[in-house]
N, C-alpha and C positions, 0 to 999 in steps of 0.2 A: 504494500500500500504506500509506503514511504516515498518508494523507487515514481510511481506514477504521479503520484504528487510535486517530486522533486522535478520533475522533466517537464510537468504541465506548467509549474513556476516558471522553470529555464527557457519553457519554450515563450514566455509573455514578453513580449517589448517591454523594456526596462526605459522609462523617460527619467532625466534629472530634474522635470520638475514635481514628480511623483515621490521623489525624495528630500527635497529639496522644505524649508519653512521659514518663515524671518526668523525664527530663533536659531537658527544655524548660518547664518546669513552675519557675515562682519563684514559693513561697507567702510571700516578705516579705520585698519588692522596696524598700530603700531611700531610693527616687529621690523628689525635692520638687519636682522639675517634671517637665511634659511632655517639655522635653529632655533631663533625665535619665533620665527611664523610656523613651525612646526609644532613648537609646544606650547603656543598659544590656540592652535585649531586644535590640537589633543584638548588640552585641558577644557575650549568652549563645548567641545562637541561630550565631552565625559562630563560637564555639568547640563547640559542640555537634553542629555538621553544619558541618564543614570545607570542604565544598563552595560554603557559603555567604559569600558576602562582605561581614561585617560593617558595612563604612566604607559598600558601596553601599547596604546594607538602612539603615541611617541615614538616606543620604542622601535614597531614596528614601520614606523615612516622612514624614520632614519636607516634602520635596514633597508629598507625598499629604497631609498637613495644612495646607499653604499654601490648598490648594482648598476645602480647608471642613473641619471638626473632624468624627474620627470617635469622639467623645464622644456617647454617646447619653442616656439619661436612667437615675434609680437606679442611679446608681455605676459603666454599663459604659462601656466602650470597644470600641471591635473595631478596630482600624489594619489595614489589608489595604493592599497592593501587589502587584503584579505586577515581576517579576525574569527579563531573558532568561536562560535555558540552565538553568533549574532542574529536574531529571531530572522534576520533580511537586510537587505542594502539601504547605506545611507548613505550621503552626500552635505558635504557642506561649502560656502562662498565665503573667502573672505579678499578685500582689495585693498592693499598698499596703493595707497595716492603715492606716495613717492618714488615706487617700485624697489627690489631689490633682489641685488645681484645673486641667482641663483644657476650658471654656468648652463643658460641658455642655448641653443645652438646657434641663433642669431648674436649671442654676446650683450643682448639688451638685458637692462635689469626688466623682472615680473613684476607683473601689478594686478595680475587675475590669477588666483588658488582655487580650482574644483579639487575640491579632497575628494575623494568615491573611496567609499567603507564597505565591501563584499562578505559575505558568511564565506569560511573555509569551504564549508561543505557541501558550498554550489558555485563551484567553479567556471561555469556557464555562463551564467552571468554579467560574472566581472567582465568580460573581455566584450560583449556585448554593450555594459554601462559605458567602458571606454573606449569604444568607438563613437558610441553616440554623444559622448561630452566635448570628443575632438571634434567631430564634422561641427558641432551647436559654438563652439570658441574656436573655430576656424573659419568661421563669417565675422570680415571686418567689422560690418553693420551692429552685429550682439556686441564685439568687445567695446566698439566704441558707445553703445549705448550702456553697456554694463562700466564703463568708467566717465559717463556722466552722469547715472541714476544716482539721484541724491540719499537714499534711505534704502533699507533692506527690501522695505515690500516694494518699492519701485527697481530694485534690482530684480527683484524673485519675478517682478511682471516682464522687463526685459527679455531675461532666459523663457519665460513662457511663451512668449510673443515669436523670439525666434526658433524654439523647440517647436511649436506649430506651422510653422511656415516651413523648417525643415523638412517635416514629417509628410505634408502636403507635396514641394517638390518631390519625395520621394517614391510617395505615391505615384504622381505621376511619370518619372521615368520607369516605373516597375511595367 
């Protein structure tokens, strides 16, 4: 029963803004480094969702960045991990106005962080969630409106706005 269950989740379009809430949402995030914008999104996201274990989701970032930087180009990030015992995936935003240098491949500092938070033991998923957070912050049009939106809930309306629009074009070349 597990097994059917487990595959009928894996097989659902995973959206980020299905994960996404203003309380996960940091539109001017402090932090001067990678390690401080990392245990700052641990720490918001383990006060936010109690269930979540702040100190591991650190630790587990910074692992997951030993492997290779998940700094992509034009100012994003996307840091994803996977966490045993998590009920399901979650996602949080947070945006340094000032950016910072995290060994981009364009060499610009970041100024957009999609954290993506996966269960261990639905590995399907993940790789699914981060495709769809790359195509949604690989449209100039979102990052730029995701770094004028003044406030969380007009961030979270952004990402919705261009997650739909996505989802539409997609539609259509299918």
């Amino acid at each position: 029963m597990r097994n059917a269950f487990a595959r009928m989740a894996e097989a659902l379009p995973l959206h980020v803004t299905s994960l996404l809430s203003p309380e996960l949402i940091l539109p001017a995030i402090a932090a001067r480094s990678k390690t401080e914008m990392f245990a700052t999104l641990a720490a918001h996201v383990g006060t936010a969702r109690p269930h979540v274990d702040g100190r591991l989701l650190e630790d587990a970032l910074h692992e997951r960045e030993r492997q290779s930087t998940t700094a992509l180009e034009n100012g994003v990030a996307i840091p994803h991990v996977r966490l045993a015992g998590l009920p399901g995936p979650l996602a949080a935003l947070a945006r340094s106005v000032d950016g910072i240098h995290c060994d981009a491949v364009d060499g610009r500092p970041t100024h957009l962080f999609l954290l993506l938070i996966a269960a261990a033991e639905h590995p399907g998923g993940h790789l699914k969630l981060l495709a769809s957070a790359a195509r949604l912050l690989g449209d100039a049009s979102c990052r730029a409106g995701l770094l004028a939106a003044p406030s969380a809930d007009e961030l979270l309306a952004v990402v919705r706005t261009h997650e739909l629009r996505t989802q539409r074009i997609g539609r259509r070349a299918a």
